[in-house]
C-alpha positions in Angstrom: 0.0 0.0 0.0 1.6 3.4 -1.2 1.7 6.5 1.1 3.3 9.7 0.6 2.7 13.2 3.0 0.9 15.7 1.3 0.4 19.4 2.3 -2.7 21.6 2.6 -4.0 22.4 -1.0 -2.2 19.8 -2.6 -4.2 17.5 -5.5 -5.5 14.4 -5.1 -7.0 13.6 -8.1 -9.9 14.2 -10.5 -13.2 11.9 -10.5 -12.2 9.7 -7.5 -13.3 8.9 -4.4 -11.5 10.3 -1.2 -11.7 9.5 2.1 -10.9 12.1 4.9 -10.7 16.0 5.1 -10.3 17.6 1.4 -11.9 20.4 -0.7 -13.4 19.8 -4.0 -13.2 22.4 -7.1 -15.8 20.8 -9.7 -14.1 17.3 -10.9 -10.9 17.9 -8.6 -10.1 16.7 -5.1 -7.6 18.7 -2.9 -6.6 17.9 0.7 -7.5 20.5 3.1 -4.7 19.1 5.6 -0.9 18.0 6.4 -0.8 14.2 6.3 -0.4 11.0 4.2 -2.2 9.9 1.3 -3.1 6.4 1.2 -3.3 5.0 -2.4 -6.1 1.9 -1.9 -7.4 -0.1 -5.2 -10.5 1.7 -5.0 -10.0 5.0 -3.4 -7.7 7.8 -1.5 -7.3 8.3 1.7 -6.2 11.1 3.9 -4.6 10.7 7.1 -4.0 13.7 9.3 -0.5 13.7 10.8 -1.7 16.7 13.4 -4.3 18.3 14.8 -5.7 19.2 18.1 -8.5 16.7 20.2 -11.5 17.1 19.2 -14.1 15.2 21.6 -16.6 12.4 20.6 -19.0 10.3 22.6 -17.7 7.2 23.5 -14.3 7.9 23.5 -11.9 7.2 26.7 -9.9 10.2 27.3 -7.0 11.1 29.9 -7.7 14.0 31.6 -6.9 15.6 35.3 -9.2 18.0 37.3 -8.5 21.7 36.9 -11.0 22.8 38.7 -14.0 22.1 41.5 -18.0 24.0 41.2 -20.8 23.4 43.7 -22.1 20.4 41.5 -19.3 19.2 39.0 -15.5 18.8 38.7 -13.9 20.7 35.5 -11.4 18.3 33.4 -8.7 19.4 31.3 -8.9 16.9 28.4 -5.8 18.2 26.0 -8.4 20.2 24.1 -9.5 23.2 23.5 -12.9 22.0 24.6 -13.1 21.7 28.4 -14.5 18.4 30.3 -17.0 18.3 32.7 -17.9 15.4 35.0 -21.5 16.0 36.8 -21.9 14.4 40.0 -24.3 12.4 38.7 -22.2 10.9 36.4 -19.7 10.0 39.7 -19.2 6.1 40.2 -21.8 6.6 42.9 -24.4 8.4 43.8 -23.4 12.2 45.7 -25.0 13.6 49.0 -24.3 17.1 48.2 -25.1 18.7 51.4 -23.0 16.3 53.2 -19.9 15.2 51.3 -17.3 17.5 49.6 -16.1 17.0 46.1 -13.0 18.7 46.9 -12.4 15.3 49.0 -13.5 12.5 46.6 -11.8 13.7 43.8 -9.2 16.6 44.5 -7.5 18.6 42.2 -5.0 17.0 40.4 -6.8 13.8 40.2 -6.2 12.1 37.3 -8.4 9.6 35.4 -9.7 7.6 32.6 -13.1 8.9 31.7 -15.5 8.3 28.8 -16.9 10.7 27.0 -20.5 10.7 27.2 -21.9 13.8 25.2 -20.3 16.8 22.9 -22.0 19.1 21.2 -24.0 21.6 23.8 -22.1 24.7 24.5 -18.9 23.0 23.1 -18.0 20.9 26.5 -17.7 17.4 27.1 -19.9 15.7 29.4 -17.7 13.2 31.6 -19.0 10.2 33.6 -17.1 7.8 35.8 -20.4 5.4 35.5 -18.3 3.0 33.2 -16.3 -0.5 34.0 -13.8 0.5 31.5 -13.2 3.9 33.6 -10.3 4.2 36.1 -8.4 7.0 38.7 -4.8 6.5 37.6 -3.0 7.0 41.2 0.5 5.7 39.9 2.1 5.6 37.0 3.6 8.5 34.0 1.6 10.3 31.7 3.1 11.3 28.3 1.6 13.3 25.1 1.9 12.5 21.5 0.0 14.2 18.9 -3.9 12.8 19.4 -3.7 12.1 15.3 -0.8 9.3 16.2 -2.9 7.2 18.8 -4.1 5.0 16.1 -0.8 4.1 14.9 0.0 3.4 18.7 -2.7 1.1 18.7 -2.3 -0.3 15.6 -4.9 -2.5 13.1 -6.2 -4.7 15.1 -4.0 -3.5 18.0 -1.7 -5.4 16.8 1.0 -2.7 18.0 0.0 -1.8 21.4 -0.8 -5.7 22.1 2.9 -6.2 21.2 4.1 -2.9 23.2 2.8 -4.3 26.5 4.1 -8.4 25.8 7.6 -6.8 25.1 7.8 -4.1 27.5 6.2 -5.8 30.2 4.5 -3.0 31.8 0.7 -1.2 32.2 -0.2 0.6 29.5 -2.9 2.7 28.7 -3.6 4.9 25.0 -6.0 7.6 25.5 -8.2 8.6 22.6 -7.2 12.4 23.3 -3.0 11.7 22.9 -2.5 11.1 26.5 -0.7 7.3 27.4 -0.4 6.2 30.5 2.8 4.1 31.4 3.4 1.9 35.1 5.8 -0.4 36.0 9.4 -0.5 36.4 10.9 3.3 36.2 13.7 2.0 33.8 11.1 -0.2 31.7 8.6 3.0 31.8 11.4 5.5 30.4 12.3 3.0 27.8 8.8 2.8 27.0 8.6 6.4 26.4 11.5 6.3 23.9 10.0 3.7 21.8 6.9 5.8 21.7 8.1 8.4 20.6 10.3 6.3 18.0 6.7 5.2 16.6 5.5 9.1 16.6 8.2 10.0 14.4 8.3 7.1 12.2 3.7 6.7 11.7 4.0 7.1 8.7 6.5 4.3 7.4 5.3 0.7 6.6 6.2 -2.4 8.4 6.9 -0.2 11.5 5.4 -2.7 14.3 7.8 -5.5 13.3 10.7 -2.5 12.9 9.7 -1.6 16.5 9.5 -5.3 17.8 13.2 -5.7 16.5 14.3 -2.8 18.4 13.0 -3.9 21.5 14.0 -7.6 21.7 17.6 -5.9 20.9 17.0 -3.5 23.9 18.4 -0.8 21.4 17.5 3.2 22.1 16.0 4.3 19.1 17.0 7.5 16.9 
């Protein structure tokens, strides 16, 4: 499968079909973005290679609290679209007169929260009321650009399964570019490095059996 990076404005091609963001002048398709073009059999496609997080429902974000109201906790989400989590979306239900949000979840907290609405007045409804939902208490948190978590994850997670066999620690690939990494401090730094190897290499082929090389060699990659 052929892939080259493209720039904003750049042609596609004429009478075809295209996949992902691009402008069309009459029988012309231009790409509207920085990214990789993806020549398939029957179509184009158009991968970004950045962009800022832009919410969705369902998705399971990284974020930490910012700030506390009377009746909600505010989340920053790495995006330019706040998070809030009600207390009724908490993992249980809230006296409010009698217990203190400052004390179940301070500032600072951090957690793995679903996305439950975006759209009404541009924020992101949070909720806790999830199994797949977690307060990470341990652990690092690192950033990568939220348009490389699916080549983190990989088709069929065929890279992040590999990640955690080979590194043997916790891992966690937030939808909004946030990963969380426990274990070993050594094995969690290393982890970082080959992370970041994959960020600057997404757009190469190949690159999960490139990766799984490096890491049985215990090399630091450039």
């Amino acid at each position: 499968m052929e892939r080259k990076v493209i720039l904003p404005g750049e042609f596609i091609g004429k009478n075809v079909k295209v996949q992902g963001p691009f402008y069309k002048i009459q029988d012309s398709y231009y790409s509207s973005i920085y990214g990789l073009l993806e020549d398939n059999q029957n179509y184009k496609k158009i991968i970004p290679l950045a962009g800022k997080y832009i919410p969705r429902p369902g998705d399971l974000v990284i974020g930490y609290v910012k700030d506390i109201e009377f009746s909600n906790w505010i989340f920053d989400i790495n995006s330019p679209y706040i998070g809030i989590l009600p207390v009724e979306e908490f993992s249980r239900p809230v006296d409010l007169p009698k217990e203190d949000l400052r004390k179940l979840l301070p500032l600072g907290t951090v957690a793995y929260i679903l996305v439950k609405e975006f759209g009404r007045e541009r924020k992101a409804i949070l909720s806790l009321k999830d199994k797949r939902v977690k307060i990470l208490k341990k652990g690092r948190i690192i950033e990568i650009p939220p348009v490389k978590v699916p080549r983190i994850i990989g088709k069929k997670s065929s890279m992040i399964k590999m990640l955690k066999e080979k590194l043997k620690i916790s891992i966690i690939v937030a939808q909004n570019g946030r990963i969380w990494l426990n274990g070993n401090v050594d094995d969690v730094l290393y982890a970082e490095k080959i992370i970041n190897y994959i960020v600057k290499y997404a757009h190469i082929s190949g690159l999960t059996d490139k990766v799984k090389e490096i890491i049985e060699r215990r090399e630091i990659p450039e």
